[in-house]
PAMISE-222134 format. One record per residue: x, y, z of N, C-alpha, C, O in turn. Coordinates in steps of 0.001 Angstrom, whole numbers, padded with zeros to 6 digits, always signed. Last residue first. Example, Ala and Ser with C-alpha at 12.3 -4.5 7.8 and 13.67 -1.06 7.14 Angstrom:
% PAMISE-222134
+012850-002250+007080+013670-001060+007140+012900+000030+007870+013409+001138+008039
+013190-005690+007800+012300-004500+007800+013200-003300+007800+014236-003319+008465
***
This chain:
% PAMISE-222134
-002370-022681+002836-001752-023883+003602-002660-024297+004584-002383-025243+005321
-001371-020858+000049-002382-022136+000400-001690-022791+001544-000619-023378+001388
-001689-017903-001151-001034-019012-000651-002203-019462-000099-003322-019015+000154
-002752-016505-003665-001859-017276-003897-000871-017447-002314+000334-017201-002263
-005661-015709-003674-005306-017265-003678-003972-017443-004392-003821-018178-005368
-005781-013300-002383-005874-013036-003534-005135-014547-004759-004551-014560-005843
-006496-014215-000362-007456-013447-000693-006776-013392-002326-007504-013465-003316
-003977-014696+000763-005227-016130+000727-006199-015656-000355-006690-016450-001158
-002887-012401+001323-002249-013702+000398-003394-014356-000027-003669-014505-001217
-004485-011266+003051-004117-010623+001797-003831-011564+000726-004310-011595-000408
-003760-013291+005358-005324-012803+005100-005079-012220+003144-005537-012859+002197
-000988-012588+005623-001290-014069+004672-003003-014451+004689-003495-015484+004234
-001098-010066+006149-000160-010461+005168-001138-012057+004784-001775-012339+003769
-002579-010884+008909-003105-009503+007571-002382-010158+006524-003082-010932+005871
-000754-012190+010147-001832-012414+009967-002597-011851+008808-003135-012505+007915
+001456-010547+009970+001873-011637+009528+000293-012204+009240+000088-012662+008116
+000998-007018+009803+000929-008283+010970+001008-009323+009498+000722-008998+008345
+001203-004620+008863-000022-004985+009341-000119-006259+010475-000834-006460+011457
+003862-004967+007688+003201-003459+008782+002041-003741+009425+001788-003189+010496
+004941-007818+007163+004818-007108+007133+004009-005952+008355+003714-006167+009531
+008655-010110+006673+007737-008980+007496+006253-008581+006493+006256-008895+005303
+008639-013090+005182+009112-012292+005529+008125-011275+006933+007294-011645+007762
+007150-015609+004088+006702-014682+004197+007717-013789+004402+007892-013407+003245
+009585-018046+002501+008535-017812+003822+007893-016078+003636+008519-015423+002803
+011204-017978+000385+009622-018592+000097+009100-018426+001369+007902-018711+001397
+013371-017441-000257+013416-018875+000723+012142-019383+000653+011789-020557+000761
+013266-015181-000302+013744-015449-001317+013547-016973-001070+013635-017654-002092
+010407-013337+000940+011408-013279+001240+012091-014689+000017+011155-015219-000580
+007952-011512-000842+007773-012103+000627+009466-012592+000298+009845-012126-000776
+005225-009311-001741+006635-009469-001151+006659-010398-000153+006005-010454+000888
+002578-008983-001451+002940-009688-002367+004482-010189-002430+004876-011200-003013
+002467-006691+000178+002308-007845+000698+002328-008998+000096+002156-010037+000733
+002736-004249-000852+004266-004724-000255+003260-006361+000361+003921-007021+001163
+000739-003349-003384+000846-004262-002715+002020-004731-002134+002542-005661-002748
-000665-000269-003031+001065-000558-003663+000815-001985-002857+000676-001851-001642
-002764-001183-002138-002974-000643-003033-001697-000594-004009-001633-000780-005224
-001653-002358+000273-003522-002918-000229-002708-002328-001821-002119-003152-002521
-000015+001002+001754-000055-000396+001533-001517-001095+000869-002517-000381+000945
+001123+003357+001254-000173+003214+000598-000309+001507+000538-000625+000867-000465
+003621+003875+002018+002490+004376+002615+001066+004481+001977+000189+005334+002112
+006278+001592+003141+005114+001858+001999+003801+002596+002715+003132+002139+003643
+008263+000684+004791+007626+002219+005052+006940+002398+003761+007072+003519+003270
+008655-001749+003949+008302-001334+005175+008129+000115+005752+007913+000490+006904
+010067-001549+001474+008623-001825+001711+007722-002111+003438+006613-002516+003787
+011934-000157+002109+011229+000210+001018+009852-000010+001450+008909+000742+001694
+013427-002225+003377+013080-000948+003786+011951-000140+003292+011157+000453+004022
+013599-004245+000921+012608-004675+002608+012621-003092+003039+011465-002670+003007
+015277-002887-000188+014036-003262-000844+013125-003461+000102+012010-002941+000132
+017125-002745+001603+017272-001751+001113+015146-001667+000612+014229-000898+000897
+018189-005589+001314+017766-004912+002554+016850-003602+002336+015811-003531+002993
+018680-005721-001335+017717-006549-001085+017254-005596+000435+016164-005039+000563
+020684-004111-003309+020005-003861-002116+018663-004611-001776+017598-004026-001975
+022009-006210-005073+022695-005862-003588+022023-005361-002627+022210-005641-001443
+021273-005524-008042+020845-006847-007152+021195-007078-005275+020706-007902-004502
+019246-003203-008991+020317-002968-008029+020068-004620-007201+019274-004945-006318
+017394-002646-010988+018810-002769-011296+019885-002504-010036+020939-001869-010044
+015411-003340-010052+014944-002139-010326+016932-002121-010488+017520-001280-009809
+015230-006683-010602+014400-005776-011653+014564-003832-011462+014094-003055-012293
+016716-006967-007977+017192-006855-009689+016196-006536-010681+016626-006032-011718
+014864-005987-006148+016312-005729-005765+016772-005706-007387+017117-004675-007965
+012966-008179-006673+012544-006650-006825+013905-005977-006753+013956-005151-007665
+014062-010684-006369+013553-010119-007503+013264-009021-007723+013231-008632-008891
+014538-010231-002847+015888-010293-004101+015272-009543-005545+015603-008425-005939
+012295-010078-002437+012903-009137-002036+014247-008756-002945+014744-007747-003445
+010462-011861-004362+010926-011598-003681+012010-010100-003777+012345-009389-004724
+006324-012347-005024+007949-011696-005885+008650-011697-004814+007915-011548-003838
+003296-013635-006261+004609-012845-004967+006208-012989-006185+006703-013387-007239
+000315-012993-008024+001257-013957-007445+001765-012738-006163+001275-011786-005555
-002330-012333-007198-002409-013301-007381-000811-014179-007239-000584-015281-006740
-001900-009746-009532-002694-009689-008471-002438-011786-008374-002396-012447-009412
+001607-008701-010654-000075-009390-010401-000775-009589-009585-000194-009652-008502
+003976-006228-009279+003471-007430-008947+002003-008061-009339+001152-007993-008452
+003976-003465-009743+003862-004456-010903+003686-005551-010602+003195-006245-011493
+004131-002392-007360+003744-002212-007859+002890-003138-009155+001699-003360-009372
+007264-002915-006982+006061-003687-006138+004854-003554-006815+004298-004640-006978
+007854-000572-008357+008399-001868-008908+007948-002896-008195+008184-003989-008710
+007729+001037-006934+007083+001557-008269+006770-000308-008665+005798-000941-009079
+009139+000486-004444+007740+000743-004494+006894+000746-006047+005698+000502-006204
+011501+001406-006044+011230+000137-005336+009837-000260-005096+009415-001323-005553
+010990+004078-006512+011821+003217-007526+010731+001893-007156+009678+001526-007680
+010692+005025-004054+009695+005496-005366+009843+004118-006072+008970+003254-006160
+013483+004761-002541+011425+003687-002282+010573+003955-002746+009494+003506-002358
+014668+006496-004080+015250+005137-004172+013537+004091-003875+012867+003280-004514
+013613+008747-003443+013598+008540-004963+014068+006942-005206+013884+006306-006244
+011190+008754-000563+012265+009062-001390+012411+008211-002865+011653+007348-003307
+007754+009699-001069+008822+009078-000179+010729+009109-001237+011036+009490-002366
+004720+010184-001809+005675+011025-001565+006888+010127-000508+006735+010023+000709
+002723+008813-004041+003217+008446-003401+004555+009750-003066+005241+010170-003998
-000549+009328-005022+000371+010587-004424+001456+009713-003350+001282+009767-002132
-002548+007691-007299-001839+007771-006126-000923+008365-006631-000430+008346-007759
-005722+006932-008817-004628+007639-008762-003831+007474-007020-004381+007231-005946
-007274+003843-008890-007244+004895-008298-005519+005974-008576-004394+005490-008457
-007070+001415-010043-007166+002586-010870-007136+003520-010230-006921+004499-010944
-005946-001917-008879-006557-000585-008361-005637+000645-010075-004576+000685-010699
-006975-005084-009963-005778-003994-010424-006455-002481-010309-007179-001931-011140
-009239-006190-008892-007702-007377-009255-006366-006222-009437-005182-006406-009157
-011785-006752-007717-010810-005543-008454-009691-006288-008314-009476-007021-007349
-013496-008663-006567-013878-008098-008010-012728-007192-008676-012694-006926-009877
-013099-009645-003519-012455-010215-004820-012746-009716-006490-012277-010318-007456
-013578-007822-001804-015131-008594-002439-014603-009717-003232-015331-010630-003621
-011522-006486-001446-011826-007180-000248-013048-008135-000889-013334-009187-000317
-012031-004925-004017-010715-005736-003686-011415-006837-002903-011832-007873-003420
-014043-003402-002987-014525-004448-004245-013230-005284-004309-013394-006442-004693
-013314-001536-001584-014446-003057-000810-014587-003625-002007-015433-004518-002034
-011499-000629-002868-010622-001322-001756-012018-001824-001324-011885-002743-000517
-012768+001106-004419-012179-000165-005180-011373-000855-004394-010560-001640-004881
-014875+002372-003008-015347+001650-003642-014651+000361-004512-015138-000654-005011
-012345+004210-001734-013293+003617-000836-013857+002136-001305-013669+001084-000695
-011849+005284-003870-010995+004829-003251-011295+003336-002455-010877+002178-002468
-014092+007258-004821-013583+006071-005605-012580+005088-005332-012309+004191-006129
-014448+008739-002159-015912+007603-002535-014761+006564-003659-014587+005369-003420
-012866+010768-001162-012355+009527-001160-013598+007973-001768-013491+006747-001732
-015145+012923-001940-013662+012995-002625-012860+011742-002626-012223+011421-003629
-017085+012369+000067-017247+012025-001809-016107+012364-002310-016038+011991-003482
-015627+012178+002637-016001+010658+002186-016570+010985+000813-016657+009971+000121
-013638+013827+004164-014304+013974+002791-014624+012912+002087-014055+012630+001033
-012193+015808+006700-012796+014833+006069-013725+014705+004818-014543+015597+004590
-009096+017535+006252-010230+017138+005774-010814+016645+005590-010845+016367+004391
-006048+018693+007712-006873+017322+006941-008440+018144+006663-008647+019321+006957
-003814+020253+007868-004320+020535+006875-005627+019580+006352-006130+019562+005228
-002143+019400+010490-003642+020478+010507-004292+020428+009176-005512+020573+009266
-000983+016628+011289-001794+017530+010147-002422+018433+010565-003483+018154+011124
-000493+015364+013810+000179+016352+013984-000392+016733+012261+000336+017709+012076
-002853+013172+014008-002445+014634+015211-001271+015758+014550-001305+016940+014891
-003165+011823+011479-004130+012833+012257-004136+013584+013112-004945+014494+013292
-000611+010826+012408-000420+011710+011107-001752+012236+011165-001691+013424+010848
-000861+009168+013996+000236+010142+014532+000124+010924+013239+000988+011792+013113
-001619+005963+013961-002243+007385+013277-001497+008776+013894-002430+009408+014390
+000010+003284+013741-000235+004427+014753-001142+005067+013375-001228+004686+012208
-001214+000059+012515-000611+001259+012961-001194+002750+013292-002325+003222+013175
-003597-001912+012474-002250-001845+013632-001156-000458+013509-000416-000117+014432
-005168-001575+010304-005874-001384+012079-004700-001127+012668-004636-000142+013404
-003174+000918+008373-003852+000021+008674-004253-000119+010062-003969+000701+010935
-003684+003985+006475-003195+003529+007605-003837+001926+008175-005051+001878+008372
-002189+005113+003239-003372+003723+003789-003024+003841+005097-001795+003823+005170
-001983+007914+001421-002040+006912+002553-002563+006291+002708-003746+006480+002429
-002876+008961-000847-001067+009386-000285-001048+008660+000881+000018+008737+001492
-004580+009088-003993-004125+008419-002502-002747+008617-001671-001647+008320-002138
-003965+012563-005202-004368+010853-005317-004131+010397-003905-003668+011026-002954
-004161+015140-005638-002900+014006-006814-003632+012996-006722-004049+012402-007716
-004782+016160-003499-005703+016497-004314-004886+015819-005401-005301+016331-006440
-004253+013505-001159-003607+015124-001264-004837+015121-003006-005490+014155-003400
-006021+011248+001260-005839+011827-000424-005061+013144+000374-005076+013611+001513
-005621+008489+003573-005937+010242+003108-005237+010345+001871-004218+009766+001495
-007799+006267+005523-007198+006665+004332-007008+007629+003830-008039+008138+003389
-007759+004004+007529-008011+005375+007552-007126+005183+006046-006267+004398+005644
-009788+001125+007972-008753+001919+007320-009201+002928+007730-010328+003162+008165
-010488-001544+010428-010620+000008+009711-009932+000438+009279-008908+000427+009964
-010671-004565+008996-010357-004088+010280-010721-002176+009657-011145-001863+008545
-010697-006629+007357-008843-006058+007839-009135-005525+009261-008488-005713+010291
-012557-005936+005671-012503-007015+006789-011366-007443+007520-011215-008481+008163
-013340-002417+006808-012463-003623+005737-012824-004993+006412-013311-005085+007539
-014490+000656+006435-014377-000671+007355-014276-001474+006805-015181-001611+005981
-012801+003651+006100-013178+001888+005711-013417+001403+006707-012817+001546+007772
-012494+007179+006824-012157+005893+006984-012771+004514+006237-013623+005015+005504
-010831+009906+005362-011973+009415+005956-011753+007772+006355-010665+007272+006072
-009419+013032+004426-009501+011801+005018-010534+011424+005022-011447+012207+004758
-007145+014971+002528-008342+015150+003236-008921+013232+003241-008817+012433+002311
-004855+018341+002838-005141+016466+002219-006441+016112+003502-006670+016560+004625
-003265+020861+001149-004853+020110+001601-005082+018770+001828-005531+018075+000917
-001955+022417+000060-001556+021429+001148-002277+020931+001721-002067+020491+002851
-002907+023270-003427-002606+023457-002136-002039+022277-001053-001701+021201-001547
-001306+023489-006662-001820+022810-005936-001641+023304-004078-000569+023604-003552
-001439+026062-008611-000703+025727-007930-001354+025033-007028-002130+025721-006365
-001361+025841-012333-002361+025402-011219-001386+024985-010015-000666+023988-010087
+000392+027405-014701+000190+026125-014059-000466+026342-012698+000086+027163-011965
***
């Protein structure tokens, strides 16, 4: 078996979000950084790499998202986080392009109706946000809730993918 190295290798978007940074491990996407958060993961990596034809298919289905043409990313992804915000994350995941799910609904589809908090955690340290959509999440009451990008981004995302209207 092929021992994979510690290589992960970057480049950026310009979205109408604003700039992504985005880094692959040689598995798949392992990050989205959006305009508003830190990048503290370009200072302390030594192992990066920039590599805009390794990230080209990434690149091409997050401006065709933003275009409205990709409804359901193919890109492989390298989600590395624990086994509970695998779960949870897996299970954001499945959200359609177009609707929302709450915090609760994701809480009982991954068979735990109690950790709703737990689920918001989850999806507040999603590290491939756009792509694992945590912005399709929104709270049980029907208001938005949080997200990483800003409340603005969140209901930019929403609009975009016309399911909210106001």
């Amino acid at each position: 078996m092929k021992q994979l190295s510690n290589l992960l290798f970057h480049t950026t978007l310009k979205a109408p979000i604003g700039l992504l940074k985005i880094v692959n491990s040689e598995i798949g996407v392992r990050r989205i950084i959006l305009p508003s958060e830190s990048d503290d993961l370009f200072i302390t990596d030594l192992n990066m790499i920039e590599d805009t034809r390794l990230l080209r298919p990434v690149c091409d289905e997050l401006t065709a998202y933003f275009d409205g043409t990709v409804k359901k990313f193919t890109v492989p992804i390298d989600l590395q986080t624990t086994q509970f915000r695998k779960l949870a994350l897996n299970e954001v995941n499945c959200i359609e392009y177009g609707k929302t799910a709450s915090y609760k609904e994701i809480a009982e589809r991954i068979g735990n109706p109690k950790a709703v908090r737990a689920v918001g955690g989850a999806n507040a340290h999603n590290p491939i946000p756009i792509i694992i959509p945590c912005h399709r999440v929104i709270a049980y009451d029907g208001t938005l809730g949080g997200y990483g990008g800003g409340l603005e981004m969140k209901k930019y995302l929403l609009r975009l993918e016309g399911s909210l209207f106001d």
